[in-house]
PDB file with SEQRES, HELIX, SHEET and CRYST1 records, atoms N, CA, C and O in Angstrom:
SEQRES   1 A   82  UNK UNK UNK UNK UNK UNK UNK UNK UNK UNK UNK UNK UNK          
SEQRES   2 A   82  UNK UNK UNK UNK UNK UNK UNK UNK UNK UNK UNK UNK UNK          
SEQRES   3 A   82  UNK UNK UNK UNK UNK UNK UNK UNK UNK UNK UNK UNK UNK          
SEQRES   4 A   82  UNK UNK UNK UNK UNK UNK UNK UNK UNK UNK UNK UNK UNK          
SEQRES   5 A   82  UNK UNK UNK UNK UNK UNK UNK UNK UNK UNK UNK UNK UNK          
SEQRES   6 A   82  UNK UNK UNK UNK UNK UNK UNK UNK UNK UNK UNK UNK UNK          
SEQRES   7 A   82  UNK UNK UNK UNK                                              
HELIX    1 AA1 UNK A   11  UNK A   22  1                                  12    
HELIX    2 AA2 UNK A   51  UNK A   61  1                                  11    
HELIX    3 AA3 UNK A   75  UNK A   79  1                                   5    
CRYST1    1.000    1.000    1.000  90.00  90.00  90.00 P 1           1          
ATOM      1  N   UNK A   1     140.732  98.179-100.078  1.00  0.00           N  
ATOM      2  CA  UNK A   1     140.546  96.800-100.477  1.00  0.00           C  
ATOM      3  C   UNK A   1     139.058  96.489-100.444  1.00  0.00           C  
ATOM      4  O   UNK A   1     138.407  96.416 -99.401  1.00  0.00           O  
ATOM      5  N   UNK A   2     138.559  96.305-101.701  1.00  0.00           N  
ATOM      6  CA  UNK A   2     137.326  95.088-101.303  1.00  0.00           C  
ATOM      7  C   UNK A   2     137.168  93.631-101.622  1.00  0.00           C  
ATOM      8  O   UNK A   2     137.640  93.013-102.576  1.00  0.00           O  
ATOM      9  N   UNK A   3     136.460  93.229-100.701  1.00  0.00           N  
ATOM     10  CA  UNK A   3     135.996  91.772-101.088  1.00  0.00           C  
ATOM     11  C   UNK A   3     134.881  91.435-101.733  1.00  0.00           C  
ATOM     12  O   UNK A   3     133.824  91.556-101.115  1.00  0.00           O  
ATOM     13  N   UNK A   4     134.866  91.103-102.655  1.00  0.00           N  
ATOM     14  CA  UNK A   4     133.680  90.115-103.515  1.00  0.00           C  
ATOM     15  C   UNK A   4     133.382  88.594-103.068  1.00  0.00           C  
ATOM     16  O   UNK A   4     134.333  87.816-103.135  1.00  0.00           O  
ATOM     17  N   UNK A   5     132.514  88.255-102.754  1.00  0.00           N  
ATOM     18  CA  UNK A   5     132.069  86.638-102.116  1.00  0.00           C  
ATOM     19  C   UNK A   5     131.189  86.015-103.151  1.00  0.00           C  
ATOM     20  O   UNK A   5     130.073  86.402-103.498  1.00  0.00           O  
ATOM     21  N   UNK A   6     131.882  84.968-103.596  1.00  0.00           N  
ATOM     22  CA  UNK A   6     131.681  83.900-104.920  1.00  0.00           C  
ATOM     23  C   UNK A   6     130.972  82.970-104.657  1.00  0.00           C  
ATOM     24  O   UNK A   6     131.534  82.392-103.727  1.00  0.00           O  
ATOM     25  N   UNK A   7     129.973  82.404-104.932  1.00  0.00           N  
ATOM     26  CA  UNK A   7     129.645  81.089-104.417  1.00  0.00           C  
ATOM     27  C   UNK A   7     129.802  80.255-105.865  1.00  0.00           C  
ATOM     28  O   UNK A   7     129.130  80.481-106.872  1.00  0.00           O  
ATOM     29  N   UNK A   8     130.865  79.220-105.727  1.00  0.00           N  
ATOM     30  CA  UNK A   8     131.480  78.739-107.209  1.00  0.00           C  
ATOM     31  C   UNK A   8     130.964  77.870-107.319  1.00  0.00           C  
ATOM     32  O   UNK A   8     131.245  77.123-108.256  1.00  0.00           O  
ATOM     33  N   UNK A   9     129.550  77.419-106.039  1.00  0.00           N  
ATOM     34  CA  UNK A   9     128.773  76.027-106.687  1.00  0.00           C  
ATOM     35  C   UNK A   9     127.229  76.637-107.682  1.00  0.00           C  
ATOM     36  O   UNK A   9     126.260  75.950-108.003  1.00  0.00           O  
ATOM     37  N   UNK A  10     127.414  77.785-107.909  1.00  0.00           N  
ATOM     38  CA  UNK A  10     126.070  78.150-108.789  1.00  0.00           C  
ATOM     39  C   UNK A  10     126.893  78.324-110.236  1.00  0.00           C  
ATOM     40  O   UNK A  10     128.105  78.386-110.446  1.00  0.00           O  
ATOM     41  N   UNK A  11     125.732  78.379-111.166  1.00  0.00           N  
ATOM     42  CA  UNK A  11     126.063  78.444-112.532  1.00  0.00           C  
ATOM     43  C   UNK A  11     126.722  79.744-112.408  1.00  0.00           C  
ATOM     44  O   UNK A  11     127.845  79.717-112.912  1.00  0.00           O  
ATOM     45  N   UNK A  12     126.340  81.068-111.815  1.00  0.00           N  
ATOM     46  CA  UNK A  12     126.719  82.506-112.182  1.00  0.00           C  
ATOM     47  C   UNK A  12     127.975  82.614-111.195  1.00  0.00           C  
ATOM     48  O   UNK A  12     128.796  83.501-111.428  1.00  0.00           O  
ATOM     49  N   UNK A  13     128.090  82.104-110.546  1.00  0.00           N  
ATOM     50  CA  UNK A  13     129.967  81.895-109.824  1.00  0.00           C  
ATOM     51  C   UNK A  13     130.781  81.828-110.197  1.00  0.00           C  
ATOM     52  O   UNK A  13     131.784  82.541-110.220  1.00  0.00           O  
ATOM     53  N   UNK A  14     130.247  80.027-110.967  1.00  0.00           N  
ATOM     54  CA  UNK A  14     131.096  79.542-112.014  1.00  0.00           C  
ATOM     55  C   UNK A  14     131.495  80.373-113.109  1.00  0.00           C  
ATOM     56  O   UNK A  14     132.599  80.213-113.628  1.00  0.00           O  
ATOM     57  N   UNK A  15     130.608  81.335-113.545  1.00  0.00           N  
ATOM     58  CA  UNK A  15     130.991  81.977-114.729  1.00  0.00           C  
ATOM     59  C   UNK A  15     131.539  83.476-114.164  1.00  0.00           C  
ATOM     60  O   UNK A  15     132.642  83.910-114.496  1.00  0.00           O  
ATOM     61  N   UNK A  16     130.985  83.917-113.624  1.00  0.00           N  
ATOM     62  CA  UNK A  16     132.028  84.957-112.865  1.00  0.00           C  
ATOM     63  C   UNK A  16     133.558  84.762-112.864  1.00  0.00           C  
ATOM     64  O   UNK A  16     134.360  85.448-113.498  1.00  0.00           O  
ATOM     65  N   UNK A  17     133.896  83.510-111.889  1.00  0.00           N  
ATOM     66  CA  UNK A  17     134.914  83.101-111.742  1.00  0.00           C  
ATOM     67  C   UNK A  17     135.612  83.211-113.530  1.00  0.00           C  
ATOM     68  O   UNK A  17     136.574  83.953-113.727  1.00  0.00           O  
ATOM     69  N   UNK A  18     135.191  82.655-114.329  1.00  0.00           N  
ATOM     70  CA  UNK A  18     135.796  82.170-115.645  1.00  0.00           C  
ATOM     71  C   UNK A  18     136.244  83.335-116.086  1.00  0.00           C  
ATOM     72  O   UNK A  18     137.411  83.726-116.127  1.00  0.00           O  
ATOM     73  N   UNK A  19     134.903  84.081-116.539  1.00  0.00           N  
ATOM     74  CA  UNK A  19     135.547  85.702-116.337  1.00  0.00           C  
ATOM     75  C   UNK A  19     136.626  86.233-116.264  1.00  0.00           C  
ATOM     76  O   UNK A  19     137.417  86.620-117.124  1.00  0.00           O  
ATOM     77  N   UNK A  20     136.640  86.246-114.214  1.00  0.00           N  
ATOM     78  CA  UNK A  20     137.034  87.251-113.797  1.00  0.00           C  
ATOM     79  C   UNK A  20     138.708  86.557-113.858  1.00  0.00           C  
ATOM     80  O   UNK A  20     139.554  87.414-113.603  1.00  0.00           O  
ATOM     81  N   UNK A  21     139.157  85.461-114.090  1.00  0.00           N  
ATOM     82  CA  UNK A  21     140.731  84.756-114.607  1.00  0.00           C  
ATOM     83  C   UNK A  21     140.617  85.149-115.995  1.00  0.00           C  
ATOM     84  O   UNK A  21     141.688  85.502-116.487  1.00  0.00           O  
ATOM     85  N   UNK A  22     139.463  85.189-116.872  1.00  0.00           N  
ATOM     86  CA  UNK A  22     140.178  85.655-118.244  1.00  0.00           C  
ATOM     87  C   UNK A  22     140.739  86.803-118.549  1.00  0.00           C  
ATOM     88  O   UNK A  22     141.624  86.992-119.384  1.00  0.00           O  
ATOM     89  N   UNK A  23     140.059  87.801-117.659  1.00  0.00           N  
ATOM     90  CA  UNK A  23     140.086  89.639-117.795  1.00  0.00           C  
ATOM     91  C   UNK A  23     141.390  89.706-116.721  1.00  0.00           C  
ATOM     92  O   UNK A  23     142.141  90.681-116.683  1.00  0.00           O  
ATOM     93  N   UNK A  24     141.513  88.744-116.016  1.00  0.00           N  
ATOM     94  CA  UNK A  24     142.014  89.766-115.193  1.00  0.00           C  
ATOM     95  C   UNK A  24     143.100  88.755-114.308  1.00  0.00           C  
ATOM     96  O   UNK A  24     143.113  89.345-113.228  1.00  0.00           O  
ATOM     97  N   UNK A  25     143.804  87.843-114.188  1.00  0.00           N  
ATOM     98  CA  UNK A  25     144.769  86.527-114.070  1.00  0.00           C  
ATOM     99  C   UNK A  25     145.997  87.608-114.749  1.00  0.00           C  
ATOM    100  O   UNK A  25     145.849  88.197-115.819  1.00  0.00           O  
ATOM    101  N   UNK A  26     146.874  87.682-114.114  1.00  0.00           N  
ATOM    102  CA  UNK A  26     148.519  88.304-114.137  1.00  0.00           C  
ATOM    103  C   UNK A  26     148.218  89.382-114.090  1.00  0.00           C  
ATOM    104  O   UNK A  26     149.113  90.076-114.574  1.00  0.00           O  
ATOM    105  N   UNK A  27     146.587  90.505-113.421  1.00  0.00           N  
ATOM    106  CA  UNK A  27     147.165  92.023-113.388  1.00  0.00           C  
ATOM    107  C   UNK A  27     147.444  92.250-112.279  1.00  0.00           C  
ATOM    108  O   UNK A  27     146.862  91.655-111.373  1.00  0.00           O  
ATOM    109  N   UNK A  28     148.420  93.180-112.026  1.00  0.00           N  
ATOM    110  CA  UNK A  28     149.258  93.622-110.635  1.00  0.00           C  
ATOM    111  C   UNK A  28     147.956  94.573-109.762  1.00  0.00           C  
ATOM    112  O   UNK A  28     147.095  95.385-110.101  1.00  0.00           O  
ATOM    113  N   UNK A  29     148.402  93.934-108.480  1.00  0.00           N  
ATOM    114  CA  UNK A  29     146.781  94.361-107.521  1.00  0.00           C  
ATOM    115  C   UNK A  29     145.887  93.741-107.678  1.00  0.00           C  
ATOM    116  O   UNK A  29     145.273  93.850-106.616  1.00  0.00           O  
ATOM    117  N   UNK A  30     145.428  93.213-108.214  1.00  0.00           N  
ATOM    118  CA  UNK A  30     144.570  91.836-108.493  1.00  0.00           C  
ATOM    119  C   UNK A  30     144.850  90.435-107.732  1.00  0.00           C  
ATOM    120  O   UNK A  30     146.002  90.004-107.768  1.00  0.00           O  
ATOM    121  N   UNK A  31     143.924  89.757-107.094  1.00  0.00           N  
ATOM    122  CA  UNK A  31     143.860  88.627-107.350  1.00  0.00           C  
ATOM    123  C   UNK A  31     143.221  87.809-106.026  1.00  0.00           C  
ATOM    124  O   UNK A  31     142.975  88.508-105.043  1.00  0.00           O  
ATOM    125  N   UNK A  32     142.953  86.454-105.948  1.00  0.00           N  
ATOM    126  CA  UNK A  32     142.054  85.862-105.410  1.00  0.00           C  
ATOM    127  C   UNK A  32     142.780  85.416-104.505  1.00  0.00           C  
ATOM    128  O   UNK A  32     144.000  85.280-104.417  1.00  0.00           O  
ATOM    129  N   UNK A  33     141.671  85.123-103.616  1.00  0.00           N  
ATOM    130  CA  UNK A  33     142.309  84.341-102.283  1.00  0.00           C  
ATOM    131  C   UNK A  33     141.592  83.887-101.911  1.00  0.00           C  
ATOM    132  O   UNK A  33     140.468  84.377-101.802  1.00  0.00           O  
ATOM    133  N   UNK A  34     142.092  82.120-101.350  1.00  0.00           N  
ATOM    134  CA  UNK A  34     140.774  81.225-100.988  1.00  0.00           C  
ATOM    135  C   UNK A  34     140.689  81.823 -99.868  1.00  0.00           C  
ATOM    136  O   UNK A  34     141.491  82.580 -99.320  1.00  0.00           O  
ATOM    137  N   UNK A  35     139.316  81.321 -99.431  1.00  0.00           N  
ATOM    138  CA  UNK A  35     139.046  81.010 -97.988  1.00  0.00           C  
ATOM    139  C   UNK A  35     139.523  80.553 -97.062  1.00  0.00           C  
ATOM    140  O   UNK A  35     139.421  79.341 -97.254  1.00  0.00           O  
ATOM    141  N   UNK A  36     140.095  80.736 -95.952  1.00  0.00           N  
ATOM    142  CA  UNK A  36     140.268  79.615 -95.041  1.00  0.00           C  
ATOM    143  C   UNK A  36     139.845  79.763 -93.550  1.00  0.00           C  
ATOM    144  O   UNK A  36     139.396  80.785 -93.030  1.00  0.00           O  
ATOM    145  N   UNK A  37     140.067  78.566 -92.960  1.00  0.00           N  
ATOM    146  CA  UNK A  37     139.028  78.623 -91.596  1.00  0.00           C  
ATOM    147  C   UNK A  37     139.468  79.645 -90.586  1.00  0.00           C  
ATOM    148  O   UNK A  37     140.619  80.016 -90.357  1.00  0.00           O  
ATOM    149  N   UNK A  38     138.267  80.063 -89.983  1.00  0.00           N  
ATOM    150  CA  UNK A  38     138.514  81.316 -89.061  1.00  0.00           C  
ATOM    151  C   UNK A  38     138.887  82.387 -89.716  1.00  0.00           C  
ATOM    152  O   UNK A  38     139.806  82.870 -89.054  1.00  0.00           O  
ATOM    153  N   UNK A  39     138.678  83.077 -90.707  1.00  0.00           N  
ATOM    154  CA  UNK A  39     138.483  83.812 -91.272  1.00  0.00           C  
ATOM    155  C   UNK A  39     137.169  84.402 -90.858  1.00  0.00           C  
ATOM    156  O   UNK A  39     136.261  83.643 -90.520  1.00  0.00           O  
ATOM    157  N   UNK A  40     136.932  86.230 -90.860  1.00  0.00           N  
ATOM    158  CA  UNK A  40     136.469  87.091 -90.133  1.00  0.00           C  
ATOM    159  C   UNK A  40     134.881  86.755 -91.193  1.00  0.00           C  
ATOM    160  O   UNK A  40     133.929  86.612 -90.425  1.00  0.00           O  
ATOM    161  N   UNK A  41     134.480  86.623 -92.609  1.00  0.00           N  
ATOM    162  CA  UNK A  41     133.863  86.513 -92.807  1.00  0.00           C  
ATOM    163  C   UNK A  41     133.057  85.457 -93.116  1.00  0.00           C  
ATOM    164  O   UNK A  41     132.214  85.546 -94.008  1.00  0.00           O  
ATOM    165  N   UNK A  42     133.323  83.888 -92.099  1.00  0.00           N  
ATOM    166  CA  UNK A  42     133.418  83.014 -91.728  1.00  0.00           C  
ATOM    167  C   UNK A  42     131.480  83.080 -90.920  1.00  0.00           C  
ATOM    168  O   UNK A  42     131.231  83.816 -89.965  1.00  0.00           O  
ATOM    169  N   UNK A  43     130.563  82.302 -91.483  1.00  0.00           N  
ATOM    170  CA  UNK A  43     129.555  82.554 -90.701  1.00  0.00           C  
ATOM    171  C   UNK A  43     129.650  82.228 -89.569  1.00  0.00           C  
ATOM    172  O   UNK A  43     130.272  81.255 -89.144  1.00  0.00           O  
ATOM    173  N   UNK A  44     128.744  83.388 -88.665  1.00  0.00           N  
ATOM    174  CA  UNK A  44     128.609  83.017 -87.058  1.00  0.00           C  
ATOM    175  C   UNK A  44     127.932  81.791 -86.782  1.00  0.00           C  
ATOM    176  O   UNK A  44     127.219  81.163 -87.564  1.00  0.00           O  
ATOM    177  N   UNK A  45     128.285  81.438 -85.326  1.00  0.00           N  
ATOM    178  CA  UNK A  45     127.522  80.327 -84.790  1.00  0.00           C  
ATOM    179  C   UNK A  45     126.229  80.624 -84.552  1.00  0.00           C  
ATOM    180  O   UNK A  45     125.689  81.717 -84.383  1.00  0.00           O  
ATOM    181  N   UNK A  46     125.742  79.399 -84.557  1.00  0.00           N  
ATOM    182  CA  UNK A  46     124.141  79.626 -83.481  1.00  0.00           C  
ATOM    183  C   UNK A  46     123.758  79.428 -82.585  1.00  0.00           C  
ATOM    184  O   UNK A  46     122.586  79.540 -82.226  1.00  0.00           O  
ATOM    185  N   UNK A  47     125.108  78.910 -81.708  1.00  0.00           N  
ATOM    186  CA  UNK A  47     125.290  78.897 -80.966  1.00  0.00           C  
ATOM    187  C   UNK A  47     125.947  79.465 -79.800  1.00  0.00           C  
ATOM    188  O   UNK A  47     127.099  79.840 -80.020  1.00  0.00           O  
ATOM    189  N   UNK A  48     125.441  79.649 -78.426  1.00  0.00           N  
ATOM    190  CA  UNK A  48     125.935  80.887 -77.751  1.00  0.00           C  
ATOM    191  C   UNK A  48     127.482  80.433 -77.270  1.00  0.00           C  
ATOM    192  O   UNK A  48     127.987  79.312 -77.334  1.00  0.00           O  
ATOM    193  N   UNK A  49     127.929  81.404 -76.879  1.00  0.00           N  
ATOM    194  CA  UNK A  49     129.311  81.014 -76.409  1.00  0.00           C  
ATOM    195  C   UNK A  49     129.643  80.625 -75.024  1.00  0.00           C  
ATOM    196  O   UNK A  49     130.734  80.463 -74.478  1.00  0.00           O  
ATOM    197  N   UNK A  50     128.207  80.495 -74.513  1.00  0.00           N  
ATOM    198  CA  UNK A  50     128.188  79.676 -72.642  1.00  0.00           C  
ATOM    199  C   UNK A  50     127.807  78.486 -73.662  1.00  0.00           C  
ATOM    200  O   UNK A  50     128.730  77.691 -73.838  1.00  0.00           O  
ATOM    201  N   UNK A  51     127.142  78.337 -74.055  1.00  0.00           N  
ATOM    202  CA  UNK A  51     126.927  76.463 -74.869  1.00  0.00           C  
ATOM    203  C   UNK A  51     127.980  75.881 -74.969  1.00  0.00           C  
ATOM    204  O   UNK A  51     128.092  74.778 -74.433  1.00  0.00           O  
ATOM    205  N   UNK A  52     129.135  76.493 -75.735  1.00  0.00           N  
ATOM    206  CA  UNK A  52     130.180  75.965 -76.569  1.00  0.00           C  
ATOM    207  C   UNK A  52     131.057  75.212 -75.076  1.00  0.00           C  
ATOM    208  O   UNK A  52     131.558  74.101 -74.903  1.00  0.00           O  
ATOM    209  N   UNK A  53     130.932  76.396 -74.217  1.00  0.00           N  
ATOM    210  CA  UNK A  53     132.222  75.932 -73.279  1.00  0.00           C  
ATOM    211  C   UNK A  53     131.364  74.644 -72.209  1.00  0.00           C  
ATOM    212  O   UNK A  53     132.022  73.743 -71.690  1.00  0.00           O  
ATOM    213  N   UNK A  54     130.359  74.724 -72.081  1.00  0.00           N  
ATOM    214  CA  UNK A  54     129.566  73.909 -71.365  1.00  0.00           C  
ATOM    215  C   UNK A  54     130.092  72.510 -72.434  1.00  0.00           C  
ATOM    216  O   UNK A  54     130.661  71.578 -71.865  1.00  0.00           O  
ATOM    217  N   UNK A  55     129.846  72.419 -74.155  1.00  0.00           N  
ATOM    218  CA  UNK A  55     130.252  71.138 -74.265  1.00  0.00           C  
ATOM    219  C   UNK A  55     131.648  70.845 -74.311  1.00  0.00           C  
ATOM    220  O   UNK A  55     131.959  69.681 -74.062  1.00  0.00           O  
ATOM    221  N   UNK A  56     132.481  71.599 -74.558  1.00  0.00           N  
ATOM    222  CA  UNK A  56     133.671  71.621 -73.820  1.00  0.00           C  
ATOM    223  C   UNK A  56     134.250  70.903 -73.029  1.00  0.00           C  
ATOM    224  O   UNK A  56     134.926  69.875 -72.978  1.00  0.00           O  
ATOM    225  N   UNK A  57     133.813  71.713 -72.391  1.00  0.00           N  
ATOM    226  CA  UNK A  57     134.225  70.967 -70.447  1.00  0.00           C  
ATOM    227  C   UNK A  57     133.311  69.627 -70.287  1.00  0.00           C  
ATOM    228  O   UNK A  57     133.504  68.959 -69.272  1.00  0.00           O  
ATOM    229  N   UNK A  58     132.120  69.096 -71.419  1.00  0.00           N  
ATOM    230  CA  UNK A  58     131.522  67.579 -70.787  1.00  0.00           C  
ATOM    231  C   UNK A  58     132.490  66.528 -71.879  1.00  0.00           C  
ATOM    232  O   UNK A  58     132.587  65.324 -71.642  1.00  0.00           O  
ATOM    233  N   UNK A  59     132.998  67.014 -72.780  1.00  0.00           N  
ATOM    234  CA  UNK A  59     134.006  66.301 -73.494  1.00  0.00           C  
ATOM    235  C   UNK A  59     135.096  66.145 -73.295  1.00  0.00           C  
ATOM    236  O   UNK A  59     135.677  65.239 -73.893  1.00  0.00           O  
ATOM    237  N   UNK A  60     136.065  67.303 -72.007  1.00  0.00           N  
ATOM    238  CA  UNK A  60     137.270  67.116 -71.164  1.00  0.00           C  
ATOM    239  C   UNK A  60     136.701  65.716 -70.251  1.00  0.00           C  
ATOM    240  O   UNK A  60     137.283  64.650 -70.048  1.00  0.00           O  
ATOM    241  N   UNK A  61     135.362  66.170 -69.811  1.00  0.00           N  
ATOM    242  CA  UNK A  61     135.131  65.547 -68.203  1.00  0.00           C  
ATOM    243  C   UNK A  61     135.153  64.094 -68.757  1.00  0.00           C  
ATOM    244  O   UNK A  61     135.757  63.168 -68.213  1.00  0.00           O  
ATOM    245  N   UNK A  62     134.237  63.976 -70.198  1.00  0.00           N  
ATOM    246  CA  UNK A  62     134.612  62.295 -70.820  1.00  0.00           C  
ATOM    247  C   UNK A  62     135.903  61.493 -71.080  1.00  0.00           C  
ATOM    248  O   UNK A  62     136.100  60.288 -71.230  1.00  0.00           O  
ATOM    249  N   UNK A  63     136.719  62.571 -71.082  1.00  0.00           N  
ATOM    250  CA  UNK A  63     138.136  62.038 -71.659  1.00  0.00           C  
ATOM    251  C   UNK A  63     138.725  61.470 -70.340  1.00  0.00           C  
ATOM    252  O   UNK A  63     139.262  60.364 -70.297  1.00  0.00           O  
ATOM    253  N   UNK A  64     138.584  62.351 -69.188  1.00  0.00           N  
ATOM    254  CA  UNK A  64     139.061  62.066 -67.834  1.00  0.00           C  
ATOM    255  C   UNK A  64     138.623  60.995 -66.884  1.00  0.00           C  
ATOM    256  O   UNK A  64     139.108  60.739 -65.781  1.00  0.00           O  
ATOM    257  N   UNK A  65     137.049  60.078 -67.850  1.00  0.00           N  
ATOM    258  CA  UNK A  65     136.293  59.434 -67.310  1.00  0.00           C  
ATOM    259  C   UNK A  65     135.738  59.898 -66.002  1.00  0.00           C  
ATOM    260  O   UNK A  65     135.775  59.213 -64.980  1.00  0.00           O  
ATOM    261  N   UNK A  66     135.227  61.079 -66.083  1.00  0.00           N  
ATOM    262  CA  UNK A  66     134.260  61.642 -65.489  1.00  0.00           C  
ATOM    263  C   UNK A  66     132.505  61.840 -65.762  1.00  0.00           C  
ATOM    264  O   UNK A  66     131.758  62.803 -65.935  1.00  0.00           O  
ATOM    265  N   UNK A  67     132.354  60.389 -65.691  1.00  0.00           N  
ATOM    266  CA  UNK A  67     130.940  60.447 -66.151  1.00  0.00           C  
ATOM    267  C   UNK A  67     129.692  59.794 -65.484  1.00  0.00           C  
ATOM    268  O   UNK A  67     130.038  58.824 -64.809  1.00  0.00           O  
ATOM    269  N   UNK A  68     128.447  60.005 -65.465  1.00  0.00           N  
ATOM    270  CA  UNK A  68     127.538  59.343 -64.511  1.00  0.00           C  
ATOM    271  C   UNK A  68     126.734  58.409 -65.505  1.00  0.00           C  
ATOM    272  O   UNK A  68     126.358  58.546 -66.670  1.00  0.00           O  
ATOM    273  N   UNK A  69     126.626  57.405 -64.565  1.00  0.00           N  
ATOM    274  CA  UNK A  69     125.792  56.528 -65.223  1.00  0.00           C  
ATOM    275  C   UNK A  69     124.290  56.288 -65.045  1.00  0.00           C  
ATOM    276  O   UNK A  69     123.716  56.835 -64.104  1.00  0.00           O  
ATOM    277  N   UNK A  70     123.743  55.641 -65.742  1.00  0.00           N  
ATOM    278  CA  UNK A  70     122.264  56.299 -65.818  1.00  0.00           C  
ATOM    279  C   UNK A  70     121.579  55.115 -65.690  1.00  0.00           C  
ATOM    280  O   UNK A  70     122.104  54.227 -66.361  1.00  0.00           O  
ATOM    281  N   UNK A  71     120.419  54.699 -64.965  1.00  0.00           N  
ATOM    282  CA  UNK A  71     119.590  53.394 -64.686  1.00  0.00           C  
ATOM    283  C   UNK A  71     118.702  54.018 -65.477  1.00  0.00           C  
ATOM    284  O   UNK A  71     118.456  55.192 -65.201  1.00  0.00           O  
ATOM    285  N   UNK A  72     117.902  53.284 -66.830  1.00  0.00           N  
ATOM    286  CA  UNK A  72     116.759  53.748 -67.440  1.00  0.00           C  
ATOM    287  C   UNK A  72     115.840  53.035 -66.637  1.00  0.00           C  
ATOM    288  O   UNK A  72     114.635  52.924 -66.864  1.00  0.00           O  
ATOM    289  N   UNK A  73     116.422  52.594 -65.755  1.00  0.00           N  
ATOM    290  CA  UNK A  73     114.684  52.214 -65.383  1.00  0.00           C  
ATOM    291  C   UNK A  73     114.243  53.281 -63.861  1.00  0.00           C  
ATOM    292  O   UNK A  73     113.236  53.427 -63.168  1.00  0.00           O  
ATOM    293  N   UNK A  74     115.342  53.729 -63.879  1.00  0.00           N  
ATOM    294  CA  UNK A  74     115.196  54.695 -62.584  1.00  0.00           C  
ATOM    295  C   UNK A  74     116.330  55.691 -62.473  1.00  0.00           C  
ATOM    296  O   UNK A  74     117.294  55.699 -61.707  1.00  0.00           O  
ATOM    297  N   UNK A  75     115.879  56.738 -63.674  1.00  0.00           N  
ATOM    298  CA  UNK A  75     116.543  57.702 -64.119  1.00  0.00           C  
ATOM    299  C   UNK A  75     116.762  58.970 -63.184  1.00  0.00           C  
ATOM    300  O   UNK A  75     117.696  59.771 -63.153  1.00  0.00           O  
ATOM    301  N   UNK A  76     115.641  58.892 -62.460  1.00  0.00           N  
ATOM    302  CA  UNK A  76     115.545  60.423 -61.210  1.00  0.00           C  
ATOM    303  C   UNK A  76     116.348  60.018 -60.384  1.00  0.00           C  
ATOM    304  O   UNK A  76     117.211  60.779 -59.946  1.00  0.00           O  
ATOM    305  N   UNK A  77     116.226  58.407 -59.879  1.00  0.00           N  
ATOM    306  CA  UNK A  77     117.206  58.040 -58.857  1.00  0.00           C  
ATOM    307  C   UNK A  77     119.056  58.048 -58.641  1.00  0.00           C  
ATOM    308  O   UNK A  77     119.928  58.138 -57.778  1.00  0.00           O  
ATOM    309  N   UNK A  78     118.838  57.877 -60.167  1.00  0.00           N  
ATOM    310  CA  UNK A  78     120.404  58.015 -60.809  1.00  0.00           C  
ATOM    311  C   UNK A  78     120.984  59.348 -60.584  1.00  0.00           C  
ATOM    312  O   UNK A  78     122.082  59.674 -60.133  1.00  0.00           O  
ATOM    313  N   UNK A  79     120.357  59.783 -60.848  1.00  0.00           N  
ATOM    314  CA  UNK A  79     120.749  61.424 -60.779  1.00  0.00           C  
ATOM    315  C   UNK A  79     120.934  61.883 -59.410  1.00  0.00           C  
ATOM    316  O   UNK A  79     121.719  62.780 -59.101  1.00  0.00           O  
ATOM    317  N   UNK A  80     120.164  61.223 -58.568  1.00  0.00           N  
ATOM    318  CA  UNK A  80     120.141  61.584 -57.249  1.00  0.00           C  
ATOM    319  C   UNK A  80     118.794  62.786 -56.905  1.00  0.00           C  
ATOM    320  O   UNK A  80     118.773  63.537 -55.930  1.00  0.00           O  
ATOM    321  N   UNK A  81     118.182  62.738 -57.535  1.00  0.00           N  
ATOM    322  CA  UNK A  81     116.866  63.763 -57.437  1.00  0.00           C  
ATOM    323  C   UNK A  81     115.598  63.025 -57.241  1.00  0.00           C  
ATOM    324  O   UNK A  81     114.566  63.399 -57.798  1.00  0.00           O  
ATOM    325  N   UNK A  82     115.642  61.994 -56.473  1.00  0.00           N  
ATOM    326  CA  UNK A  82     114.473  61.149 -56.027  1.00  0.00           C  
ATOM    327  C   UNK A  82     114.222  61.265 -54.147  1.00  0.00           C  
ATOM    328  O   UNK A  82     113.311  60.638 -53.606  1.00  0.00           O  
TER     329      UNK A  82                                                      
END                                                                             
C-alpha cells in the first residue's frame, strides 16, 4: 500500500484530485480515503508530553475548584514566597 498526501487547498491538488477521479473513480484497488483525527500521519505536537499532562491536571484541578487566588498587588505574597 502507498499513500499519496494531497493538499486540496492548492491549485495542483485541486487538479490532481480532478485527475486522479477521472482516470481512476470505480477501479478495483483504488481509492481515497479522508483523513481523520488521530491518524498516524497526523502532525506531531510541539509540545512535550510532560506539558500536555501538566495542563491536564490544571484544567481537572479548575473543574474541582481547585484554584489559588492571586493579589496583583502582592503577587509573591499570594503565592506564599514572601
Amino acid at each position: 500500500m502507498t499513500t499519496i498526501k494531497v493538499n486540496e487547498q492548492t491549485k495542483t491538488g485541486k487538479a490532481f484530485m480532478a485527475m486522479f477521479e477521472a482516470f481512476f473513480k470505480g477501479v478495483e484497488g483504488i481509492e481515497i480515503v479522508e483523513p481523520t483525527y488521530g491518524q498516524v500521519n497526523e502532525e506531531a505536537s510541539i509540545y512535550s508530553s510532560e506539558f500536555i499532562e501538566k495542563v491536564k491536571k490544571a484544567e481537572e484541578n479548575i473543574k474541582n475548584g481547585e484554584t489559588t487566588t492571586l493579589n496583583p498587588d502582592d503577587i509573591w505574597g499570594s503565592l506564599g514566597l514572601k
